[in-house]
N, C-alpha and C positions, 0 to 999 in steps of 0.2 A: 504494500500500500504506500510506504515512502520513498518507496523507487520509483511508483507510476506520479503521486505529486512530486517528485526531483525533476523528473521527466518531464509531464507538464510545464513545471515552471521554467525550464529550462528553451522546450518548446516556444512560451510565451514570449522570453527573452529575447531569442534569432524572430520571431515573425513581426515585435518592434522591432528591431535593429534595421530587417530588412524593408520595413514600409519607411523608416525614418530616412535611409539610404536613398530609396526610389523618389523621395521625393525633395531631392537635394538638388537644384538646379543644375545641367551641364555650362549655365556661364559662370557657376562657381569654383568649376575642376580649374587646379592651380598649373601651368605653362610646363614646370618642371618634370613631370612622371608619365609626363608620353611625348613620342614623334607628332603626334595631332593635338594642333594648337587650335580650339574653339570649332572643331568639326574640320580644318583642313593642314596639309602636311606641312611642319614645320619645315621652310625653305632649306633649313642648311643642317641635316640633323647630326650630321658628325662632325661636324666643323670646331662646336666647342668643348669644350672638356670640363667644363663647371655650370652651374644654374643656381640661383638664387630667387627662391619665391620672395615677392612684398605684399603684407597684407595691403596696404594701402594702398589701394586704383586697381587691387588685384595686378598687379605688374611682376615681370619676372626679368634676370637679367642673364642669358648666355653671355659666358663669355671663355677666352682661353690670353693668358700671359704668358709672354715669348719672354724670361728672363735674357735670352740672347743680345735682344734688343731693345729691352724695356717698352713693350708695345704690349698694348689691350686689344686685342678681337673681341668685339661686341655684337649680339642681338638683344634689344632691349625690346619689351613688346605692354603696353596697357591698352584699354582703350575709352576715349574721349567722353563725355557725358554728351553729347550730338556726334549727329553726324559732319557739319560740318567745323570738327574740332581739332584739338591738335595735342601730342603727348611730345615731353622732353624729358632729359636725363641728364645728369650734370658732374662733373666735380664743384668742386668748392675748395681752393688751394688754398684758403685763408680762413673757414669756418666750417662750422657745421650746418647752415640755416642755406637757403635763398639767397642773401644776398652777396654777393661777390662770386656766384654761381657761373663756370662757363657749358653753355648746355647747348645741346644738339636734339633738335627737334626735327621731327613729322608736320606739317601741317598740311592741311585739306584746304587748298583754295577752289574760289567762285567758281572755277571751271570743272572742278570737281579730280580733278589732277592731284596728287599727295607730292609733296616735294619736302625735302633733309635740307636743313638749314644751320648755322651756328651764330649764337645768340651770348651776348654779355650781359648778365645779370646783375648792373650796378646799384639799384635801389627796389624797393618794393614797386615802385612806378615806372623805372627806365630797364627796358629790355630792347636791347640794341642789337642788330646783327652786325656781326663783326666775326673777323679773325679771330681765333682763340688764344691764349699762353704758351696754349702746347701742339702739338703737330698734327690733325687730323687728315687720313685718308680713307679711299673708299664705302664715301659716307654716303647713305641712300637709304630710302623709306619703301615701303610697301604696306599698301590696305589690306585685312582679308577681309572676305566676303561679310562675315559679320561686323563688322568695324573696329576692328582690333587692328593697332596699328604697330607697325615695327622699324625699328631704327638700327641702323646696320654701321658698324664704322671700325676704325681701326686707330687708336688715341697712342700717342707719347707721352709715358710715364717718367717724371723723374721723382716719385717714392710710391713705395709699394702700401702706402697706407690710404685710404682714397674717401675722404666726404663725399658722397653719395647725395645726390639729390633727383627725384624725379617727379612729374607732374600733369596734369592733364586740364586740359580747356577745351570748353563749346562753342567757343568764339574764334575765328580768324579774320583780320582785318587786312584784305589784299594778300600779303607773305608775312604780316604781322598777327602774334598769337595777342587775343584780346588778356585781360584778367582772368586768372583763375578763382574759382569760390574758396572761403577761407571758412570751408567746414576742417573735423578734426584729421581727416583724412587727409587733406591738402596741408595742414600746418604739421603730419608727421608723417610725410612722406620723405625720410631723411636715413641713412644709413652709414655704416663704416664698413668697407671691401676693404680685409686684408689680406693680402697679396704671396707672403709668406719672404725670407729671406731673399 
């Protein structure tokens, strides 16, 4: 008799587990524990050698460091609160916040075209496109079908320790990203990549 109630309850346990599971949204599956990003193939899936989920914007960061050369291969991937929006990603060589931020961005212009940009982040108000500190190559963006945007590049590191910053907006103004919301998720979308010896 308390083997068939162990049983039962045990029963009861897995058929919550699995209705709680079933009804977890797939745009809440996080970037890092599969090839298929949001229903389609992650473009490059061998390319990086590391991933780092963010809870905040749900964002994740591929990437692989050439101690050779002190270079970052990157795929950075969130996606916008609209459609016609735009996600960026940053160091911070002098903080840990926003500002002093040089960040490489996705954005979604009028024409509905995505284009990779780099942006100086010298005040909470002036976001400038400019050259960065450090050396960026083979920098490009890609939409996927559901709106999930990805930011593809290749940075020059000189320390292996890296303020992180990254962010998302529903506003673009011509190749300028509008204001982002200053919910909690946008004011702690912040991190530390380190890099190792």
């Amino acid at each position: 008799m308390a083997a068939d109630a162990a049983s039962a309850t045990f029963l009861s346990i897995l058929l919550s587990l699995t209705i709680t599971l079933s009804l977890v949204s797939p745009s809440l599956a996080m970037y890092c524990h599969s090839q298929i990003v949001h229903g389609i193939p992650f473009p490059y899936p061998t390319k990086y050698s590391n991933c780092t989920e963010y809870l905040h914007h749900k964002a994740a960061l591929h990437y692989t460091f050439d101690p050779a050369n002190s270079s970052l291969s990157l795929a950075f991937a969130a996606t916008p609160p609209s459609s016609g929006g735009w996600v960026a990603w940053a160091i911070n060589p002098t903080s840990t916040g926003m500002v002093g931020a040089q960040a490489l961005m996705a954005l979604k212009t009028s024409t509905g075209s995505v284009v990779a940009k780099t942006f100086n982040i010298s005040s909470h108000h002036s976001v400038v496109e400019s050259e960065l500190s450090f050396d960026v190559w083979d920098l490009s963006a890609h939409e996927a079908s559901d709106g999930t945007m990805w930011l593809f590049a290749t940075v020059k590191l000189c320390r292996r320790s890296l303020n992180l910053v990254w962010q998302v907006g529903g506003v673009v103004n011509g190749t300028r990203p509008g204001i982002h919301q200053m919910a909690f998720a946008n004011k702690n979308a912040k991190a530390t990549l380190e890099l190792g010896a």
